[in-house]
N, C-alpha and C positions, 0 to 999 in steps of 0.2 A: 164426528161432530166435535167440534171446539166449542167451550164451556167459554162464553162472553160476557163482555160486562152489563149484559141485559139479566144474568140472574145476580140479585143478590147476593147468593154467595159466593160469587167468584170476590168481590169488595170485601167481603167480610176473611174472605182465604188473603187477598192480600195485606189484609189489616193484619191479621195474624202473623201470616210473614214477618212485617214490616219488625210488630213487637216482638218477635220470637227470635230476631236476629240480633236485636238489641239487650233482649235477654232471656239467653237458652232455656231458661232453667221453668219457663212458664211452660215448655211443653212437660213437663211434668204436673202441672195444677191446671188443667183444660178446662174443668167446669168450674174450679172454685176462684180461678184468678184470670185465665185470658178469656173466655166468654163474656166475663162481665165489664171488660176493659174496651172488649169489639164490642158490645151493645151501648157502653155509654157512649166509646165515639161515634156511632151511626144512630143513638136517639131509637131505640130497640130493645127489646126485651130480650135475656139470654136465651131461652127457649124458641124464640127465632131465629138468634144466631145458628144457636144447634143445627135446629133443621135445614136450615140456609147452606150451612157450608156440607151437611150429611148429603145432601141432596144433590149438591155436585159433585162429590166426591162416586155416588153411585151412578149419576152419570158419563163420569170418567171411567171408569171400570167395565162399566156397561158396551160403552165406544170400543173397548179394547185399547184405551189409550196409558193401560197401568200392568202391563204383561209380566212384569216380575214381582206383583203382587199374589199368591196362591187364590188370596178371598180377598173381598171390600174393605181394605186397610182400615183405621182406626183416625182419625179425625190427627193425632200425633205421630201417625205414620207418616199420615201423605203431607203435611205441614213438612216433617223433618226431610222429607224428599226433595222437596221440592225449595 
């Protein structure tokens, strides 16, 4: 299964991206500073975002699409992978 831009949080993973590339150093402050930067650009609550992008991220793993993960990486694992 490929994760598309029909869940939410695949937008909200590339929002992340987008700012995380711009500046690295937000994968260090995931709940206190880039969550709340992907909910104001998408008009959202951070606790949406959360589950938004947790949600894909489990079914990435699930697929078998993250094989040199041991367990369900961490929200700044799979951002910095990818």
């Amino acid at each position: 299964m490929l994760i598309t831009s029909n869940y939410k949080g695949y937008h909200y993973i590339m929002t992340a991206y987008e700012l995380t590339r711009k500046k690295p150093e937000l994968l260090n402050c995931i709940t206190t500073k880039l969550y709340p930067m992907i909910a104001k650009k998408h008009n959202t609550s951070t606790q949406s975002v959360e589950r938004a992008i947790r949600t894909v991220i489990a079914l990435c793993f699930e697929d078998g699409m993250m094989p040199f993960f041991r367990g369900i990486p961490t929200v700044a694992q799979f951002i910095g992978v990818i």
